[in-house]
C-alpha positions as CSV (number, residue, x, y, z in Angstrom):
1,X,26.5,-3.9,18.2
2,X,24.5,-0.7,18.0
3,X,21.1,-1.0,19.8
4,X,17.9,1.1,18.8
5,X,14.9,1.5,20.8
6,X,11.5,2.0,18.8
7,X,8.9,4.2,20.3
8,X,5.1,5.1,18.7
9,X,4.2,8.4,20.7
10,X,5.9,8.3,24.0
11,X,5.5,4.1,23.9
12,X,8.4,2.2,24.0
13,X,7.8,-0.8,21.2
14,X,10.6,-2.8,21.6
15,X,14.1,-3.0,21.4
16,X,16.4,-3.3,17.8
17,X,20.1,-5.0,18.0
18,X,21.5,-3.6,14.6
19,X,22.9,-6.9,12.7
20,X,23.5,-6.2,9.5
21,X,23.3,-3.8,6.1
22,X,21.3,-4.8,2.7
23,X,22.2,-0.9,1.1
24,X,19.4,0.6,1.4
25,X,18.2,-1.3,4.5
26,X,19.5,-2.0,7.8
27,X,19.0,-5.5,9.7
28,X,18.1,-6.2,13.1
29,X,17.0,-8.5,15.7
30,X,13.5,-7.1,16.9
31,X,12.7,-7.7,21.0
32,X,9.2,-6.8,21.4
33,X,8.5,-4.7,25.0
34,X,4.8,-4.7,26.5
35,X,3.8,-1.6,24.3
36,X,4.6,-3.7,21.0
37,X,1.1,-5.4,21.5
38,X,-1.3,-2.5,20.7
39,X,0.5,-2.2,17.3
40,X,1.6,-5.7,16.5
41,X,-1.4,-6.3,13.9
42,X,-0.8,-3.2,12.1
43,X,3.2,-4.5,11.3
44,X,1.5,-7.9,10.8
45,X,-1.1,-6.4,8.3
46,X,1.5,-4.1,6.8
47,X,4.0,-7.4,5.9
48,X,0.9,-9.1,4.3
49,X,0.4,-6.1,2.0
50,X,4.0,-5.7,1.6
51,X,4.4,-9.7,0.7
52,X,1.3,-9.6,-1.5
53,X,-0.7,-12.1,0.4
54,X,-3.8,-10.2,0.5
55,X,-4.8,-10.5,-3.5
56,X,-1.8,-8.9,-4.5
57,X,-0.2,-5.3,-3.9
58,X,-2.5,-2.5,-2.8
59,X,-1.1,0.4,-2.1
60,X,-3.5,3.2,-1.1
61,X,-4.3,0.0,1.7
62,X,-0.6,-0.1,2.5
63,X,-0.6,4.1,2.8
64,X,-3.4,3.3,5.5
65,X,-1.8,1.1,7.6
66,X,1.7,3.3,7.4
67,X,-0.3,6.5,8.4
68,X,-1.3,4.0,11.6
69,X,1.8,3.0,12.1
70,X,3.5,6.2,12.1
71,X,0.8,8.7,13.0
72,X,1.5,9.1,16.7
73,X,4.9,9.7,16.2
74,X,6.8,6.3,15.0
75,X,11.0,7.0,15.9
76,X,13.8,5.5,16.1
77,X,16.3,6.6,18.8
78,X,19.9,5.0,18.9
79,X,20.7,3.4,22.7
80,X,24.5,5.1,22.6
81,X,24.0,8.3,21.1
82,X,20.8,9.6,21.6
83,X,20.0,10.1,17.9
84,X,16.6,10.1,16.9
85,X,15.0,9.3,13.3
86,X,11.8,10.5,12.7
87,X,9.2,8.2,10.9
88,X,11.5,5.7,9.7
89,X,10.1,3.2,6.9
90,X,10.3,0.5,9.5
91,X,8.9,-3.2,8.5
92,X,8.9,-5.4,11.6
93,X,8.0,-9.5,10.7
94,X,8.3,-11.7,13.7
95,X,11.8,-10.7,15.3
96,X,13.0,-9.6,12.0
97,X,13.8,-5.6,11.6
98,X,14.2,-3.8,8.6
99,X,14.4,0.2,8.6
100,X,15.9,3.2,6.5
């Protein structure tokens, strides 16, 4: 399994194990670290918008909370290789993953 680590700025989040593909998307297993807690309302906020469960889909109020989410510096760096990607469209619900 390929293993990701998440960082916002020079914060470790959490951890990804890489479980599956949905073309487009890749699936993983989210472990949270300590440095998940500071930003674990915005990914909570951002899947209500996403879901619709805040009146339905807003999406200058979704732009918001992705600028948050990825302003300091939201990347994705794979454990084995060392390859980073930059601001990837990451949705994190619970311990579920989903990136591209």
């Amino acid at each position: 399994m390929v293993g990701y680590e998440l960082y916002r700025g020079g914060v470790l989040l959490g951890v990804i194990e890489h479980t599956d593909e949905d073309f487009p998307w890749h699936l993983g297993r989210f472990v949270p670290g300590p440095g998940f807690d500071d930003v674990a309302s915005l990914f909570e906020l951002e899947a209500a918008l996403l879901s619709g469960g805040r009146a339905g889909w807003d999406e200058s109020a979704w732009r918001k909370v992705r600028e948050e989410i990825d302003g300091p510096g939201l990347r994705l760096v794979e454990c084995d290789s060392g390859r980073t990607l930059e601001r990837p469209l990451i949705h994190i619900q619970l311990h579920d993953a989903w990136w591209r």
